[in-house]
KOLZA-599030 format. One line per field, with one value per residue (C-alpha): residue number from 1; residue in three letters; chain; x, y, z. Coordinates in nm, 2 decimals, always signed. Layout:
BEGIN
resi NUM:...
resn Ala:...
chain A:...
xx X:...
yy Y:...
zz Z:...
# end
This chain:
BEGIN
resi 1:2:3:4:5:6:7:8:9:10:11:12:13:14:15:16:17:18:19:20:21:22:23:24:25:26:27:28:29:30:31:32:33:34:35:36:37:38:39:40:41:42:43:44:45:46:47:48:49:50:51:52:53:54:55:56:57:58:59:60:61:62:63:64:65:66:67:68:69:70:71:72:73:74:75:76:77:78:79:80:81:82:83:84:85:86:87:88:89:90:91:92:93:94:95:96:97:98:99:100:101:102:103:104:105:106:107:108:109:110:111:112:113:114:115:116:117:118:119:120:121:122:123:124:125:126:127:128:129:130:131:132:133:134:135:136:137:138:139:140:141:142:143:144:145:146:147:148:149:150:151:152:153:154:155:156:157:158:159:160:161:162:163:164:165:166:167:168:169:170:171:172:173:174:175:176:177:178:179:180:181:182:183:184:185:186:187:188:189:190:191:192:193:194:195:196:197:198:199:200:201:202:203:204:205:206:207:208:209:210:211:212:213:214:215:216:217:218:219:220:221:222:223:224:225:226:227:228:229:230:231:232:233:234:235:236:237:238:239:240:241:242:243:244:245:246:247:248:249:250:251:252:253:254:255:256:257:258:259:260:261:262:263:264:265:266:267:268:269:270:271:272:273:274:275:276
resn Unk:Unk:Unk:Unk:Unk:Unk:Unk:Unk:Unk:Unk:Unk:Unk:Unk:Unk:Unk:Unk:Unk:Unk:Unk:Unk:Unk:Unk:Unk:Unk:Unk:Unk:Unk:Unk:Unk:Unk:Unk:Unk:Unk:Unk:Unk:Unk:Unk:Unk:Unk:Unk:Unk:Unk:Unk:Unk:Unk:Unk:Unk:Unk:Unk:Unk:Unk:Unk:Unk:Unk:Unk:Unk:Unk:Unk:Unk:Unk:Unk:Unk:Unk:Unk:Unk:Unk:Unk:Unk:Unk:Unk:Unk:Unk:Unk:Unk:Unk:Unk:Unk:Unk:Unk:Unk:Unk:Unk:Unk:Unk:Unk:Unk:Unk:Unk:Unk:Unk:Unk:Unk:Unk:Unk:Unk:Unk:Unk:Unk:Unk:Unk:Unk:Unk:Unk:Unk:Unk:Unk:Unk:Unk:Unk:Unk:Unk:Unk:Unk:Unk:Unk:Unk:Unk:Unk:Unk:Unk:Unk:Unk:Unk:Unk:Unk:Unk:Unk:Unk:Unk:Unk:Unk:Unk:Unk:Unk:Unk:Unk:Unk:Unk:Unk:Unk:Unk:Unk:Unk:Unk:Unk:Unk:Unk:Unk:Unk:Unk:Unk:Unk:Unk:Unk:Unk:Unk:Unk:Unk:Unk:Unk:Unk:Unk:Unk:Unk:Unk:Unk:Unk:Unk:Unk:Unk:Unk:Unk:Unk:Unk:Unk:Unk:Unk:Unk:Unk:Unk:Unk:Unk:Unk:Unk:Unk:Unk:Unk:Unk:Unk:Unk:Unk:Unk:Unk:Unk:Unk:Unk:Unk:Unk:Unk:Unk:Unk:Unk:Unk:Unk:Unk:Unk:Unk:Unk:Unk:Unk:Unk:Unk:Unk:Unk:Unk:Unk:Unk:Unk:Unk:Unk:Unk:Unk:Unk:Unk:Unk:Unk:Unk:Unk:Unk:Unk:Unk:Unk:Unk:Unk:Unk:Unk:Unk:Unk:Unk:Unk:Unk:Unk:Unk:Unk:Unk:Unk:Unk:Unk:Unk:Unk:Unk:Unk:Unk:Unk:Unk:Unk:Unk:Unk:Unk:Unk:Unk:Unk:Unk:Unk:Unk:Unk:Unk:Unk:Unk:Unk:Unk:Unk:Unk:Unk:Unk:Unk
chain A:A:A:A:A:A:A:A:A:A:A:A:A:A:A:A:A:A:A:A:A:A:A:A:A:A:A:A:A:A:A:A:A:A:A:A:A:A:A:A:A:A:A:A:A:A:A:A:A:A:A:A:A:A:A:A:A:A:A:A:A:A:A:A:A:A:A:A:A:A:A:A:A:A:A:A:A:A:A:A:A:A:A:A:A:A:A:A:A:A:A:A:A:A:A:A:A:A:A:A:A:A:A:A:A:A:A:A:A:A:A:A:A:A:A:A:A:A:A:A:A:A:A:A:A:A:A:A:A:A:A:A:A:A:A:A:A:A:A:A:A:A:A:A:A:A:A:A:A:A:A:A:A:A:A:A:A:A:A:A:A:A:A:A:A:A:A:A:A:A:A:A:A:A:A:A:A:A:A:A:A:A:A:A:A:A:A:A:A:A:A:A:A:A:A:A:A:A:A:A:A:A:A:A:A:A:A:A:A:A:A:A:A:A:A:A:A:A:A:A:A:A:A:A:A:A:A:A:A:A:A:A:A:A:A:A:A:A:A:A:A:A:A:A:A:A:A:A:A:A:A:A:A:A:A:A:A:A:A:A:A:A:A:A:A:A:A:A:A:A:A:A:A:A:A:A
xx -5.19:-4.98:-4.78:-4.80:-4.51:-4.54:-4.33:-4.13:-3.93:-3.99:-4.13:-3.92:-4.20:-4.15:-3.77:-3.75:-4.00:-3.76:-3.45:-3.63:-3.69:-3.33:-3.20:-3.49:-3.38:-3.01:-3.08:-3.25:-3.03:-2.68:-2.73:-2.79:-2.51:-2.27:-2.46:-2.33:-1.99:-1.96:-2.03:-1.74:-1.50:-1.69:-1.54:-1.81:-1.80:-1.45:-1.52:-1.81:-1.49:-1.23:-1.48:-1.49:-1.20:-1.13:-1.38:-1.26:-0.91:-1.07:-1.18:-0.89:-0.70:-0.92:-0.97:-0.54:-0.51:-0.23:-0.21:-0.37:-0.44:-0.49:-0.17:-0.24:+0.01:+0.12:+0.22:+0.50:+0.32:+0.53:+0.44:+0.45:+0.71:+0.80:+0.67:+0.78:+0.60:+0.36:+0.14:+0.05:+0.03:-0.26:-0.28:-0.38:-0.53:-0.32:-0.41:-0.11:-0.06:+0.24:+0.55:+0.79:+1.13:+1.06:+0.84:+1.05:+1.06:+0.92:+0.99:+1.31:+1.16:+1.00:+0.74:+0.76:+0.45:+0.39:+0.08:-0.18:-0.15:-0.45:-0.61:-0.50:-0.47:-0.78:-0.72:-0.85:-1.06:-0.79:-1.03:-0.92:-0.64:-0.53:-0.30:-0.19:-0.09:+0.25:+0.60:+0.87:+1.19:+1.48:+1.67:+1.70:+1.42:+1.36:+1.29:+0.96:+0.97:+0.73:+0.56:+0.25:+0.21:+0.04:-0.03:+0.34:+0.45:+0.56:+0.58:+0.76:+0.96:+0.81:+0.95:+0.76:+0.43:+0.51:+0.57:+0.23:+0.03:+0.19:+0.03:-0.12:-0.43:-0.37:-0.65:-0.49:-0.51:-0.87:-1.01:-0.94:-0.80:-0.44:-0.09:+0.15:+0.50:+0.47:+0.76:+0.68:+0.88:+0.82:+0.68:+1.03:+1.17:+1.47:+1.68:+1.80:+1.64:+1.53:+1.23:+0.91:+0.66:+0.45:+0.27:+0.62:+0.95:+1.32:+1.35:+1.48:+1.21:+0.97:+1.16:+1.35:+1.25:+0.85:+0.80:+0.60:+0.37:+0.47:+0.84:+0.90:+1.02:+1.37:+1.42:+1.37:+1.52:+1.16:+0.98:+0.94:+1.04:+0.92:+0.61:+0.28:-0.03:-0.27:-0.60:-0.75:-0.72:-0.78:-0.97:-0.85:-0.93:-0.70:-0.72:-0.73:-0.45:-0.21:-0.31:-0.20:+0.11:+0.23:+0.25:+0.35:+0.10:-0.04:-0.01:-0.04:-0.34:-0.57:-0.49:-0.49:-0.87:-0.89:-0.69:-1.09:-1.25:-0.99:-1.21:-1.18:-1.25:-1.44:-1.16:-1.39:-1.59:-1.34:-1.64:-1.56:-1.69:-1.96:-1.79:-2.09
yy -3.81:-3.51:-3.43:-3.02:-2.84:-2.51:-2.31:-2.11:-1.75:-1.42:-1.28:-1.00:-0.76:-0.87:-0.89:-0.51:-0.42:-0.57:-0.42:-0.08:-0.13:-0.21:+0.09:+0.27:+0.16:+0.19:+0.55:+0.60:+0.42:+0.58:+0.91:+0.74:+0.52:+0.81:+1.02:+0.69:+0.69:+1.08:+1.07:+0.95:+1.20:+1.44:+1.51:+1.36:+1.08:+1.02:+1.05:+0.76:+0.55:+0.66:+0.60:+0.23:+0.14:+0.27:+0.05:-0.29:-0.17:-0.15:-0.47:-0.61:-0.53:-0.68:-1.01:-0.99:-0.89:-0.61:-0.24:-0.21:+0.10:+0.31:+0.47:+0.76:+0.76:+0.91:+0.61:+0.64:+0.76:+0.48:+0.63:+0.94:+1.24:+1.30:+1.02:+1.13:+1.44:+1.40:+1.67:+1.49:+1.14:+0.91:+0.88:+0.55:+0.41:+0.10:-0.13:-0.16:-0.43:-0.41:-0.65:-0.63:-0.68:-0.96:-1.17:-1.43:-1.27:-0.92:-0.57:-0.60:-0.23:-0.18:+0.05:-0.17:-0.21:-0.35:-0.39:-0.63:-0.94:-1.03:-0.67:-0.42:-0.08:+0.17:+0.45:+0.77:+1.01:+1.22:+1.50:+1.50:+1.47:+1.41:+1.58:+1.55:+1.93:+1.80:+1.79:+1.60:+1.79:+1.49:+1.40:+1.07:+0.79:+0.64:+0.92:+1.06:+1.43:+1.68:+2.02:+2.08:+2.32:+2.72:+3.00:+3.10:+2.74:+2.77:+2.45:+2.44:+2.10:+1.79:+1.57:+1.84:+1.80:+1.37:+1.42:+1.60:+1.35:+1.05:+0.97:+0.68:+0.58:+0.32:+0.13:-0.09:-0.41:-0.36:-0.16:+0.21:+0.47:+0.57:+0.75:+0.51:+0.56:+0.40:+0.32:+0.14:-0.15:-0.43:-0.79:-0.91:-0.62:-0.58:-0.25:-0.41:-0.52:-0.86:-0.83:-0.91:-0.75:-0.57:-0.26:-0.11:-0.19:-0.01:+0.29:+0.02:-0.19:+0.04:+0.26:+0.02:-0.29:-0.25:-0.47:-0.28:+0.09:+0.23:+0.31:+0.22:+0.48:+0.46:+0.77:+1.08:+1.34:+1.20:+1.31:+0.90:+0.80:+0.66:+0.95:+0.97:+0.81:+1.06:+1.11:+1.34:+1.45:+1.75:+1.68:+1.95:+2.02:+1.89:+2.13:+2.43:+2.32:+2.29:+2.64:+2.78:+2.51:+2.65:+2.98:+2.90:+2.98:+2.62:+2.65:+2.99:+3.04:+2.77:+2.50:+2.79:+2.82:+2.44:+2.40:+2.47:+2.21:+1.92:+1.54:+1.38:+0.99:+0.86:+0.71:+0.42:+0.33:+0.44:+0.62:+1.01:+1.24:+1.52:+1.86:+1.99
zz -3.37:-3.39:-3.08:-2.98:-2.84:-2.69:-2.78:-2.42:-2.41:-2.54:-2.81:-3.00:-2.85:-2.52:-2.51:-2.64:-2.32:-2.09:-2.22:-2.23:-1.89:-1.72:-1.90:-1.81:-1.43:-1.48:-1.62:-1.27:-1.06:-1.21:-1.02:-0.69:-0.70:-0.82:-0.55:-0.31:-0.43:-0.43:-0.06:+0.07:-0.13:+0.14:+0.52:+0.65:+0.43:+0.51:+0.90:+0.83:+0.68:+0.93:+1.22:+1.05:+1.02:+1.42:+1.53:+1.33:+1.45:+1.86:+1.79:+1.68:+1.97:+2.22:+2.05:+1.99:+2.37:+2.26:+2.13:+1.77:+1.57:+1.29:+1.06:+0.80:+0.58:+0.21:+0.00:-0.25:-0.58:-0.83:-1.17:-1.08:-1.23:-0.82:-0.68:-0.30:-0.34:-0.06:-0.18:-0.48:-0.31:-0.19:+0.15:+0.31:+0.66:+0.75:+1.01:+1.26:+1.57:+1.80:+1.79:+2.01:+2.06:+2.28:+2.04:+1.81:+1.50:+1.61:+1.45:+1.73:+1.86:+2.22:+2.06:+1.71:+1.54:+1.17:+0.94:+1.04:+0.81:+0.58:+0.57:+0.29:+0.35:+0.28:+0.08:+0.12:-0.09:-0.28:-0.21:+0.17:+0.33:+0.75:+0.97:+1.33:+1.30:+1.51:+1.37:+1.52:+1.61:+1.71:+1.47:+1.57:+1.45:+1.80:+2.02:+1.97:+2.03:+1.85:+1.87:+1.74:+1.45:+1.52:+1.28:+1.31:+1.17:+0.83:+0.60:+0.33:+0.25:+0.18:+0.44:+0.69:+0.50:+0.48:+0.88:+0.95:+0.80:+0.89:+1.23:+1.47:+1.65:+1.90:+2.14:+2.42:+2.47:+2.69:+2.39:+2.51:+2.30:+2.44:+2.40:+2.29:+2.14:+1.78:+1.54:+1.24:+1.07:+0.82:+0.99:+1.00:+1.19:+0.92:+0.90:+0.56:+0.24:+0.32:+0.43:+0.18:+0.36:+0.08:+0.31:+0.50:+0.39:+0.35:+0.10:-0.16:-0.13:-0.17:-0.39:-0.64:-0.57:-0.54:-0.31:-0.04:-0.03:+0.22:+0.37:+0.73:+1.06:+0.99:+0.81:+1.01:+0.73:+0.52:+0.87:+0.93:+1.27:+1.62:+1.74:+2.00:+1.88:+1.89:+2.04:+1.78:+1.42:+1.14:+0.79:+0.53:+0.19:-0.01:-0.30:-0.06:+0.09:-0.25:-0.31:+0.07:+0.04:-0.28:-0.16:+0.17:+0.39:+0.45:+0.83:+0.90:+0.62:+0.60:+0.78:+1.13:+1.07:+1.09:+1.43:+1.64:+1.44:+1.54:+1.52:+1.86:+1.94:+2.25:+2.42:+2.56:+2.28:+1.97:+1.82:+1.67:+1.89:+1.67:+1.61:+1.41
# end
């Protein structure tokens, strides 16, 4: 007797129905997930990542038991035709712990602080960008003195427009937003090129040697040196704003209409307070 064997899978019929049908659900599904994507090139959909990443950094610095925080800054643009051209330049959201002069192997700065290890930084949507609004006025990379910017501020050099949006956040070590003095170094506190710390570094790691993103406060003619944390900050258009910038009128155009609609942060719970 004849064994039978059935025979298992898919019929050509069959098969062309279920292939007609993920690319009828892809073909559905596309817009949405651009639509998701989409989103966070919005302000509001950088405020949803923003007020993310300030509540991972909150968190940090109560399980660390020391001051953590947020830095914007404009990465060096490697590839591009003026790669420290700020305007032109992604900016980033690094996650930043303090290390002090008096730990072993610190950033060897009172107000050091230096990228949190293990957790890349976040960039932004090149649609946006973030200012502080404040420019610093000493010369000198460890004192922290600024003023903020009004409709009579007029910005026209790129170490002014790095300065403005290079900024900190900072939660204490209880988990409440505060004013701290911040200075930014590599995690092996070196004023030379020895350090391998890939996220801040010296100009010629960054610059020539490519070792790192982002260069570190010890160059106050690029607008880089020891500031305030703040306790609020401004989304702009970034497209409006290289219109206004290239005729000069950043500040005292635009960016002035802005200055009412600054994003504060509930300084107990690290959560952006609504301006809508």
């Amino acid at each position: 007797m004849k064994a039978k064997f059935k025979q298992s899978g898919l019929t050509l019929t069959e098969m062309t129905v279920v292939v007609a049908s993920i690319v009828l659900l892809a073909a559905i599904a596309l817009p949405a997930v651009r639509a998701f994507f989409n989103s966070f090139e919005t302000e509001s959909g950088a405020k949803t990542m923003i007020s993310a990443a300030l509540s991972s950094v909150r968190a940090i610095a109560l399980k660390e038991r020391r001051y953590a925080g947020i830095r914007f800054q404009k990465a060096y643009n490697r590839g591009a035709i003026d790669p420290l051209n700020p305007l032109t330049a992604s900016q980033y959201m690094i996650f930043i712990i303090h290390d002090s002069d008096l730990e072993p192997n610190g950033t060897g700065l009172a107000n050091g602080f230096r990228a949190v290890e293990g957790l890349q930084p976040i960039k932004l949507p090149d649609s946006i960008g973030v200012t502080d609004l404040r420019l610093r006025t000493n010369p000198d990379p460890k004192y922290a003195d600024d003023v903020p910017i009004d409709k009579d501020t007029q910005i026209d050099q790129p170490s002014e427009l790095r300065d403005t949006t290079t900024f900190s956040i900072v939660f204490s070590p209880s988990g409440k937003l505060v004013t701290h003095e911040v200075r930014i170094r590599n995690k092996n506190g070196r004023v030379n090129d020895s350090s391998n710390d890939d996220v801040f570094n010296t100009v010629i790691n960054v610059e020539t040697n490519k070792i790192a993103m982002f260069h570190q406060d010890d160059y106050p003619a690029m607008g880089l040196g020891q500031e305030y944390s703040r306790l609020s900050f401004i989304i702009y258009d970034a497209k409006k704003f290289k219109q206004v910038y290239d005729r000069k009128q950043a500040y005292s155009g635009y960016l002035n209409t802005l200055l009412s609609k600054a994003i504060y942060i509930n300084p107990y719970t690290g959560t952006i307070i609504s301006t809508d």
